[in-house]
C-alpha positions as CSV (number, residue, x, y, z in Angstrom):
1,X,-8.5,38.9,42.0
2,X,-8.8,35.3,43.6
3,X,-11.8,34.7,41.6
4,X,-9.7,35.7,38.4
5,X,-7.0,33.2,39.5
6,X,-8.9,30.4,40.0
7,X,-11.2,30.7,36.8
8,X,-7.6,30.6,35.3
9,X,-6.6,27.5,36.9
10,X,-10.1,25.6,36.0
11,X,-9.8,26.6,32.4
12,X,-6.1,25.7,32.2
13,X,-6.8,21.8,33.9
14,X,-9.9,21.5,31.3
15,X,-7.5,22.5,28.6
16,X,-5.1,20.2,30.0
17,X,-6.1,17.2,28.6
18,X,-6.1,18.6,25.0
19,X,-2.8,19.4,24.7
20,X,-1.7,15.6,26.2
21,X,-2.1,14.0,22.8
22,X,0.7,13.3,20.7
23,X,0.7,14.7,16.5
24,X,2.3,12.5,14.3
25,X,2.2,13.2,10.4
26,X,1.8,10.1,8.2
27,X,5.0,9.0,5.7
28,X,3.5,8.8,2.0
29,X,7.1,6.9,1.0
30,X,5.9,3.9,3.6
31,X,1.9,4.4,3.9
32,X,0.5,2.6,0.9
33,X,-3.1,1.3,0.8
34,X,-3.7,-1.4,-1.0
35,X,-6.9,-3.0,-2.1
36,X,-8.1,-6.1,-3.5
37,X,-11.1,-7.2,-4.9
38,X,-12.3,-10.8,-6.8
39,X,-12.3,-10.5,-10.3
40,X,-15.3,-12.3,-12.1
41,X,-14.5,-15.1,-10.1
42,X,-11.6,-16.6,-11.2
43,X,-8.9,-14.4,-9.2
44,X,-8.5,-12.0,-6.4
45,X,-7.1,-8.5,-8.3
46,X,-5.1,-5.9,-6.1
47,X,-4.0,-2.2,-6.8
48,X,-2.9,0.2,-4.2
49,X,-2.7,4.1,-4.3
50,X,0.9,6.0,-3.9
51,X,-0.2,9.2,-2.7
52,X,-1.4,9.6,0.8
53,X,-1.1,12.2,3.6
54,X,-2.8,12.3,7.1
55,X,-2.4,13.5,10.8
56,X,-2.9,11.4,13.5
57,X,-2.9,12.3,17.1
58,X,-2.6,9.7,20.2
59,X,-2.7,9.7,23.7
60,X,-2.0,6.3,25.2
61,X,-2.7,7.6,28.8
62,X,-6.2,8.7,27.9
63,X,-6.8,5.9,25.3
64,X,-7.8,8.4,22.9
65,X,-7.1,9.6,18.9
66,X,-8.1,10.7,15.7
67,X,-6.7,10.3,12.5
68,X,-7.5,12.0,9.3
69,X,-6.4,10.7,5.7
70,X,-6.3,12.1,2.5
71,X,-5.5,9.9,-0.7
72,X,-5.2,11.2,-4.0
73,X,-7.4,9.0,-6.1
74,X,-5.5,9.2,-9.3
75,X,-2.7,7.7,-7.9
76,X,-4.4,4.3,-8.3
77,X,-1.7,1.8,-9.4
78,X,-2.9,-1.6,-10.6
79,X,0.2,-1.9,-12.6
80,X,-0.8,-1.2,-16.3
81,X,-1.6,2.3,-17.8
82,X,-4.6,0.9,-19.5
83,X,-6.0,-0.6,-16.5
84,X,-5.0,2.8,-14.4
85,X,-6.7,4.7,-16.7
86,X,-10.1,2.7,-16.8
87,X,-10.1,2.2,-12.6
88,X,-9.8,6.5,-12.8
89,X,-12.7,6.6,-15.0
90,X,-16.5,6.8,-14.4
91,X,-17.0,3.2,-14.0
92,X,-14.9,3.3,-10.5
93,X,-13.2,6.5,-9.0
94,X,-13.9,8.9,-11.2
95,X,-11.1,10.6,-10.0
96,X,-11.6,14.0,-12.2
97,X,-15.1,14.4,-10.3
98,X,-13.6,13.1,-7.0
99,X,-9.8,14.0,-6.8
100,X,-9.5,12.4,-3.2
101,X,-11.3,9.9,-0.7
102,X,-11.2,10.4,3.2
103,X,-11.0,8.4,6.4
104,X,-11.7,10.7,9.5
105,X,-12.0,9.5,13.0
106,X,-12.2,10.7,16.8
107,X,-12.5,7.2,18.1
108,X,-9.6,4.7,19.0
109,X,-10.4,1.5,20.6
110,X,-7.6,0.3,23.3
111,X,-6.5,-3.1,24.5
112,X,-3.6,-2.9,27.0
113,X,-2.3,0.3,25.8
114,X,-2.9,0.2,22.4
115,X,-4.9,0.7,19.6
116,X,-7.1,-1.5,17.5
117,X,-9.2,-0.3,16.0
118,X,-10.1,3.5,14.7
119,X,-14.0,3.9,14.0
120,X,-14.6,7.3,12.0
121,X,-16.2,7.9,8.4
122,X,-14.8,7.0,4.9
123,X,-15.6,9.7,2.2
124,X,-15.4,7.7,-1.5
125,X,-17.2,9.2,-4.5
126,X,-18.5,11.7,-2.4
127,X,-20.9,9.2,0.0
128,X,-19.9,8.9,3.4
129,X,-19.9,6.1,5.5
130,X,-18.9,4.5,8.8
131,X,-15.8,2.4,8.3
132,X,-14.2,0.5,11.5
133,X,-10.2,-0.4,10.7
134,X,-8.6,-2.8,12.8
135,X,-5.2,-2.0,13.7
136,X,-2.6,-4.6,14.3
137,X,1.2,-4.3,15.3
138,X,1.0,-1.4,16.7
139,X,4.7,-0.1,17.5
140,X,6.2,3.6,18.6
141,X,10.0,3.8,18.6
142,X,12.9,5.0,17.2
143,X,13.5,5.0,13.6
144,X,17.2,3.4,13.4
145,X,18.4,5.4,9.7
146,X,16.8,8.6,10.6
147,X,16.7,8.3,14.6
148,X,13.0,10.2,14.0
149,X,10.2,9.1,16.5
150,X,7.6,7.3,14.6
151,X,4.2,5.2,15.2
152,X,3.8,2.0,12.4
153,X,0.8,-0.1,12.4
154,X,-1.2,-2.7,9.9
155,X,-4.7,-1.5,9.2
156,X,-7.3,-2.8,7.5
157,X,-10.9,-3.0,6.3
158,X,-13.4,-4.3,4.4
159,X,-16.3,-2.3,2.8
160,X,-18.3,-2.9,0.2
161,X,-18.2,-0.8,-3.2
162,X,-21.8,-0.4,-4.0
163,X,-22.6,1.2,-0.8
164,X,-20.4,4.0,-2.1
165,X,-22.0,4.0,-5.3
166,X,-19.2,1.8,-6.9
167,X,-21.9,-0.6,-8.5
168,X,-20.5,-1.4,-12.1
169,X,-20.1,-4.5,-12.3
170,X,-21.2,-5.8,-9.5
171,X,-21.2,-8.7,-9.1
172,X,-18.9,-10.5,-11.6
173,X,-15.9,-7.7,-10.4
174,X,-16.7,-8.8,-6.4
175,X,-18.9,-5.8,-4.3
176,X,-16.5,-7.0,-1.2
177,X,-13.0,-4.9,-1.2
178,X,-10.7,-5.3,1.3
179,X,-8.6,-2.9,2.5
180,X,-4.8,-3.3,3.5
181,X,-2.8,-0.3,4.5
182,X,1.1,-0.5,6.1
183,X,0.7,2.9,8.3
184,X,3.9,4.8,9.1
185,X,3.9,8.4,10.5
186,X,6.1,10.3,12.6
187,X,6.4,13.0,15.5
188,X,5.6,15.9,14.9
């Protein structure tokens, strides 16, 4: 019977640590990544997409997380229907071949307590490849309309296009894209 009790007790402090992260669900009405990208030299173009969702789970004490983020690829905004239309097309996202791109990552980088950075994998026009965001601003508090826990940061990135098979036009539309994305999400 001892032996039963104590194999309890080991599996329950291994397990321990994996119930110490926090969840946190990410707010699509305040998570918005935007892109931009030169445009045949003359001027640097940005559109953003308006449908995102994601999990993210953090533990401060352990310096640890993962994150996982969906975005729905048709909801590319660049602000005209015609150009919307042509960015979901063949040339770029093909969006009716590849309905969604990915970020997915199990490793956080700390600096006194907080995050900055999350390496992990992007998933665009189904090629994968390893994508570091920076995070910046990290804050946790109370929001004050809604009095909901919630994590905000700044992210960003930059990745080239043709390494995910995004090569027309390259280079008079620029290969270099960065990545801009105001992060929201709240407690689970």
């Amino acid at each position: 019977m001892n032996k039963t009790i104590i194999a309890s007790l080991i599996a329950v402090t291994l397990a321990a640590p994996a119930f110490a992260a926090d969840s946190y669900s990410i707010d699509p009405r305040h998570t918005f990544p935007v892109f931009e990208v030169n445009h045949l030299g003359f001027s640097t173009q940005r559109g953003r997409f308006n449908q995102v969702s994601g999990k993210i789970a953090l533990d401060t004490a352990a310096k640890k997380g993962s994150v996982e983020v969906s975005i729905a690829t048709d909801s590319i905004d660049m602000g005209l229907d015609d150009w919307d239309k042509h960015m979901k097309s063949e040339d770029f996202f093909n969006v009716a071949q590849h309905p969604t791109m990915t970020f997915k990552a199990d490793k956080f980088v700390f600096n006194s307590g907080k995050p900055v950075a999350a390496e992990g994998a992007l998933t665009l026009l189904g090629v994968t490849k390893p994508v570091r965001l920076t995070i910046a601003n990290f804050t946790c508090g109370i929001n004050p309309l809604n009095r909901k826990e919630l994590c905000a940061a700044d992210v960003s990135a930059t990745i080239k296009r043709s390494e995910f098979g995004m090569s027309k036009y390259v280079p008079a539309v620029g290969d270099e894209i960065r990545i801009a994305i105001p992060v929201e999400a709240y407690k689970d």
